[in-house]
Structure formats: C-alpha cells, structure tokens
OpenMM code with the backbone's topology and positions (N, CA, C; nanometers):
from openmm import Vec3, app, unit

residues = "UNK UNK UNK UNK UNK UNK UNK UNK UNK UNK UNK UNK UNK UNK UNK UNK UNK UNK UNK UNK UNK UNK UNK UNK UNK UNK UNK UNK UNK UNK UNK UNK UNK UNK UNK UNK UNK UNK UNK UNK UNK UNK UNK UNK UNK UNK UNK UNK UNK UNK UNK UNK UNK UNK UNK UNK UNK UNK UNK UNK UNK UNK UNK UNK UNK UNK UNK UNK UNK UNK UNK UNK UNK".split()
positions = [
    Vec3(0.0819, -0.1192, 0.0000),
    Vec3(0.0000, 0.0000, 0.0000),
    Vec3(0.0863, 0.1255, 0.0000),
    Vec3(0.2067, 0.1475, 0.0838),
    Vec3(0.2862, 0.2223, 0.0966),
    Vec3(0.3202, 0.3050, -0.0465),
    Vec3(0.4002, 0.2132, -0.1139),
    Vec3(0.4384, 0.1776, -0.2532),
    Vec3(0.3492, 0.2093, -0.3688),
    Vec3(0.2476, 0.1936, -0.3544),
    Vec3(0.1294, 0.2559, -0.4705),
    Vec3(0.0722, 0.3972, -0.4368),
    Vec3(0.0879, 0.4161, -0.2709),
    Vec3(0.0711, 0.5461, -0.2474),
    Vec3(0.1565, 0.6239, -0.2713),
    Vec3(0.2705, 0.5768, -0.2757),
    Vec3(0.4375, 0.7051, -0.3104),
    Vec3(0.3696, 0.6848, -0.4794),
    Vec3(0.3516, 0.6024, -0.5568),
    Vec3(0.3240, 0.5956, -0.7193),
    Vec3(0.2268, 0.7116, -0.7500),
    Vec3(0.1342, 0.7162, -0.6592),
    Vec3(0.0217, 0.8080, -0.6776),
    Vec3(0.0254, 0.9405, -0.6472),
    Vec3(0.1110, 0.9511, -0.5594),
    Vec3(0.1479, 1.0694, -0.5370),
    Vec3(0.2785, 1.1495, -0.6643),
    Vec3(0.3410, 1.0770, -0.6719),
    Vec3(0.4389, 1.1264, -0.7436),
    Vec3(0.3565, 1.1490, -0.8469),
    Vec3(0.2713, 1.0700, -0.9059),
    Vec3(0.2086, 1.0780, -1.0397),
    Vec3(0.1890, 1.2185, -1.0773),
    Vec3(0.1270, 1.2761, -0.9537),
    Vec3(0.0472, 1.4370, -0.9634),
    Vec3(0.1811, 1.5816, -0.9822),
    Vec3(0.0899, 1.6190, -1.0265),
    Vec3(0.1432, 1.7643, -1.0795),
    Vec3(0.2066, 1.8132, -0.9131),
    Vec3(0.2999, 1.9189, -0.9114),
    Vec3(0.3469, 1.9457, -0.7808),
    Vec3(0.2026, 2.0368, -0.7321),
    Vec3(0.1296, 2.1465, -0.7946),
    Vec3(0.0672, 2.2038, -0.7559),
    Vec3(-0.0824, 2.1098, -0.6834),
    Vec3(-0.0828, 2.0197, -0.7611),
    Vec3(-0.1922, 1.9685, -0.6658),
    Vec3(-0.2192, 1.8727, -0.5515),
    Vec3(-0.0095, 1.8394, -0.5466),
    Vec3(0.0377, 1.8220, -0.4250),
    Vec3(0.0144, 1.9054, -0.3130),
    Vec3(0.0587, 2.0066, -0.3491),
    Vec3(0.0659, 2.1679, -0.2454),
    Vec3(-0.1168, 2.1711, -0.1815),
    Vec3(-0.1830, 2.1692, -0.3306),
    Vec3(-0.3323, 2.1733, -0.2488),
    Vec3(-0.4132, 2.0743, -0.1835),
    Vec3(-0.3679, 1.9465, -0.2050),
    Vec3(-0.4064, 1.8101, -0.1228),
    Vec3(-0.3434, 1.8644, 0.0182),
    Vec3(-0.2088, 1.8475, 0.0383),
    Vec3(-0.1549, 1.8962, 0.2038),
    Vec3(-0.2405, 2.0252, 0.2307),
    Vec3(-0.2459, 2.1382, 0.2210),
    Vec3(-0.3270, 2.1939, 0.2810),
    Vec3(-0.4888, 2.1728, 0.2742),
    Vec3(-0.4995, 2.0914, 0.1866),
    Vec3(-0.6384, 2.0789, 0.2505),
    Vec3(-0.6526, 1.9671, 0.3964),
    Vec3(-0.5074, 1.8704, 0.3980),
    Vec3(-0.5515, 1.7629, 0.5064),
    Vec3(-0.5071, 1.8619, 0.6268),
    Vec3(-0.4018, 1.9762, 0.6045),
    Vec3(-0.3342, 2.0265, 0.7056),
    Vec3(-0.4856, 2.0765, 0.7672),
    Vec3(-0.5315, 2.1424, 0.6860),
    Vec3(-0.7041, 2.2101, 0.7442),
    Vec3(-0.7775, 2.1203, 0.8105),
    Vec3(-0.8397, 1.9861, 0.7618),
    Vec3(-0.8871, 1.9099, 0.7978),
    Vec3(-0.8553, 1.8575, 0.9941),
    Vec3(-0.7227, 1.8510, 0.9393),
    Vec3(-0.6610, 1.8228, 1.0885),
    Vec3(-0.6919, 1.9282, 1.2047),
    Vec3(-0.6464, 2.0614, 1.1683),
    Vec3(-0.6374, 2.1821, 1.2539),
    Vec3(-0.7975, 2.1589, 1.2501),
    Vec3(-0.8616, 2.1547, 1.1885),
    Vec3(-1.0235, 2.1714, 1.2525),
    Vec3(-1.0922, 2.0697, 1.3580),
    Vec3(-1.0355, 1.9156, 1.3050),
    Vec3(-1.0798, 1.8485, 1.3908),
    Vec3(-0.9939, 1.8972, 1.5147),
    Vec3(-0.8826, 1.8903, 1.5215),
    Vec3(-0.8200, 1.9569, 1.6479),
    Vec3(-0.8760, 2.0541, 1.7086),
    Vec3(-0.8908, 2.1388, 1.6325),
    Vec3(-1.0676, 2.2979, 1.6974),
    Vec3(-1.1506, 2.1910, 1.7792),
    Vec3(-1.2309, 2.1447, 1.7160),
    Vec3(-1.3298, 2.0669, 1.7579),
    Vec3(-1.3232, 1.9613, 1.8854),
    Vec3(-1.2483, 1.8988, 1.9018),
    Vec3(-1.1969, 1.8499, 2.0198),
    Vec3(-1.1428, 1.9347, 2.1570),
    Vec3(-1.0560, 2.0270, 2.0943),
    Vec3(-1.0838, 2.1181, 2.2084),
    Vec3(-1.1826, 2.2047, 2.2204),
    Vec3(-1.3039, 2.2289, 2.1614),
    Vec3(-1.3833, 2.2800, 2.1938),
    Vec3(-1.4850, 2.2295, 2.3010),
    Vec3(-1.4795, 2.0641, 2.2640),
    Vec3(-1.5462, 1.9691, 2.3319),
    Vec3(-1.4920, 1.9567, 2.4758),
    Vec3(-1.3601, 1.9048, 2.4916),
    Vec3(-1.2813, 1.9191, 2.5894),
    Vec3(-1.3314, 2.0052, 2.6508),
    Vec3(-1.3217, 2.1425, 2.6349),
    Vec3(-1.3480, 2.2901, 2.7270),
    Vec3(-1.4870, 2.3000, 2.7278),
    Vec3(-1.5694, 2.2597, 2.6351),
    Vec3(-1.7361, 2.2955, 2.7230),
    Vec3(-1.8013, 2.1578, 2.7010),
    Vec3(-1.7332, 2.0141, 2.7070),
    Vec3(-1.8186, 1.9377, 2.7192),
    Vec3(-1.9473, 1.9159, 2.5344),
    Vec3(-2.0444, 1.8564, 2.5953),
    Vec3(-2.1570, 1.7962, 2.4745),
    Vec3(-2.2254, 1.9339, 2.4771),
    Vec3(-2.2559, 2.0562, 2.4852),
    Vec3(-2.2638, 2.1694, 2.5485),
    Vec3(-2.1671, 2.2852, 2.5191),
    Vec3(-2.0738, 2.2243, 2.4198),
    Vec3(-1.9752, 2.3610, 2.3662),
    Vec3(-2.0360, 2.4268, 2.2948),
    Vec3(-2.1131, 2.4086, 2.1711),
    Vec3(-2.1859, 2.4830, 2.0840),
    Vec3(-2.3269, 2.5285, 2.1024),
    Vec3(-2.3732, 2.5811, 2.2310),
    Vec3(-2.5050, 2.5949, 2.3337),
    Vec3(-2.5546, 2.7291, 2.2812),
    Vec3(-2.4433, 2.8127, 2.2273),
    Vec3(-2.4395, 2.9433, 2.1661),
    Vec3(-2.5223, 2.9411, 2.0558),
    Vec3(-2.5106, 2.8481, 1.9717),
    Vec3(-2.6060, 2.7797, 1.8679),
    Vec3(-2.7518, 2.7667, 1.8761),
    Vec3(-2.8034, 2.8913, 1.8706),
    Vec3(-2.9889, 2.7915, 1.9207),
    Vec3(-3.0210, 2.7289, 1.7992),
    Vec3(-2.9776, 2.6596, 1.6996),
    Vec3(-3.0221, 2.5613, 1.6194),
    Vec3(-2.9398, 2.4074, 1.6760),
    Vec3(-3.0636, 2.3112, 1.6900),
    Vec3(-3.0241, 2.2389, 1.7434),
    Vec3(-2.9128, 2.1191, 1.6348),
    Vec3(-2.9769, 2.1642, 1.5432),
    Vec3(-2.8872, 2.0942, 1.3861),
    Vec3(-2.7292, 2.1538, 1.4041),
    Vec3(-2.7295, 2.2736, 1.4475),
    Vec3(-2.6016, 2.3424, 1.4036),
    Vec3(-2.5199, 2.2941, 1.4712),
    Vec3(-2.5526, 2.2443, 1.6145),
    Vec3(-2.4805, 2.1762, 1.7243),
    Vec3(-2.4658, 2.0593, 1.6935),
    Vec3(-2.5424, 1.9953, 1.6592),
    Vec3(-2.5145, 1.8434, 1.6165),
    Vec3(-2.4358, 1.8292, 1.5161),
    Vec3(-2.4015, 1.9492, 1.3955),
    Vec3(-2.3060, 1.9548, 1.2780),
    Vec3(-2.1606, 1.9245, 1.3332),
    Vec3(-2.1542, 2.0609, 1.4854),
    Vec3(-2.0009, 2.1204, 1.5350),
    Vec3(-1.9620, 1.9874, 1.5430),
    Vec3(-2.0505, 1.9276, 1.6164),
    Vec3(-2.0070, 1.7867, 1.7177),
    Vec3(-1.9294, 1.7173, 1.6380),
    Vec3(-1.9890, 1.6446, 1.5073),
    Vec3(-2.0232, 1.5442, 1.4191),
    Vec3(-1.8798, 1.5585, 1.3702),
    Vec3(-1.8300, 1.6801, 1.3613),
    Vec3(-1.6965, 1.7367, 1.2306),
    Vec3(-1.5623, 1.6484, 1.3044),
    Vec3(-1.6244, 1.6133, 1.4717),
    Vec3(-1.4947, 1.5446, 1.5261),
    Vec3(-1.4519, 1.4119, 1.4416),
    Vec3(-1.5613, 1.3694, 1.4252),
    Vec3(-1.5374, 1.2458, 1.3392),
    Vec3(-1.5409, 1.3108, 1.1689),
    Vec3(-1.6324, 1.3648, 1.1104),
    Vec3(-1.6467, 1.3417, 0.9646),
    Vec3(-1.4776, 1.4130, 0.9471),
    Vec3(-1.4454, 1.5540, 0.9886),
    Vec3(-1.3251, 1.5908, 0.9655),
    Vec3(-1.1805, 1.4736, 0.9327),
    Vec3(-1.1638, 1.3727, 1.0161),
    Vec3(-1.0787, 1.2878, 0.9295),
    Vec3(-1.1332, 1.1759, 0.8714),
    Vec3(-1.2799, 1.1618, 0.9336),
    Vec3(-1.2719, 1.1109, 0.7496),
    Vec3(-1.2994, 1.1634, 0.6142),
    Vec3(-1.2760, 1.2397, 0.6289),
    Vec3(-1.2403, 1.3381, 0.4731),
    Vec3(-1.1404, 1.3369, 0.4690),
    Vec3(-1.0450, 1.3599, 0.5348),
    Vec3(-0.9196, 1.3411, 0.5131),
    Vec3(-0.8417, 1.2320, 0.4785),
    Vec3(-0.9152, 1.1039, 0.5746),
    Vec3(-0.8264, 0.9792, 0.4733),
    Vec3(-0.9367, 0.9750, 0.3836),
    Vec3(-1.0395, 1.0101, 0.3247),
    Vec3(-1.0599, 0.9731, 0.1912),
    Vec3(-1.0071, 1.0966, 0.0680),
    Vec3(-0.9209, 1.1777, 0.1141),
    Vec3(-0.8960, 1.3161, 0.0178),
    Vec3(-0.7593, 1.2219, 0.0409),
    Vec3(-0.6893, 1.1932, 0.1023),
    Vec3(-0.5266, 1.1532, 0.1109),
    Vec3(-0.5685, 1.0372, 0.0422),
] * unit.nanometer
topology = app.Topology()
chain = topology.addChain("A")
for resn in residues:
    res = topology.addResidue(resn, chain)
    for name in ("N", "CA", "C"):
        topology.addAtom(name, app.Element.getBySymbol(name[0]), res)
C-alpha cells in the first residue's frame, strides 16, 4: 500500500500536491478545533447555537473531519 501510495502521489502535478496537504493540514487543525472545543465545554460547547442541527453539525466534524481526510489523502 505504501508503494502505490508514493506511485500516486508522485504521479500528480506538484501544484496539486501543495493543495491536497493543505487541505488535510485544514482538515486536521479543525478536527483539532473541535476536540478542544469539546474538551473545554463538554456535549454543550456549541449551546451558543440555538439551532439544534447546528450543534449536532459542530459535534459530528470530530469524526467526519478525518474522514475526509483519509478519503482526500
């Protein structure tokens, strides 16, 4: 797997190297947001939110955030 992933990568143009890493670098730094947000106010961090959807989105990004990322990497 290693080995087909260095193939695939190399394959690509450098520029859309540059924009894959920052998009996982983002991905990461957000789920990282998100965890410490949780951390510091608990199931109850996004309370500021009176939509109850919007809170259930913040939450959710702990998880969907990497998995977008291993499916974009």
């Amino acid at each position: 797997m290693g080995l087909e992933l260095r193939e695939r990568w190399s394959a690509q143009p450098l520029w859309a190297r540059w924009v894959l890493a920052v998009y996982l670098i983002g991905l990461f730094e957000g789920t990282g947001s998100h965890v410490a947000d949780l951390v510091r106010g608990g199931i109850y961090a996004y309370a500021a939110f009176h939509h109850v959807s919007l809170q259930v989105f913040f939450v959710s990004l702990v998880v969907l955030d990497p998995l977008a990322a291993a499916a974009g990497g």
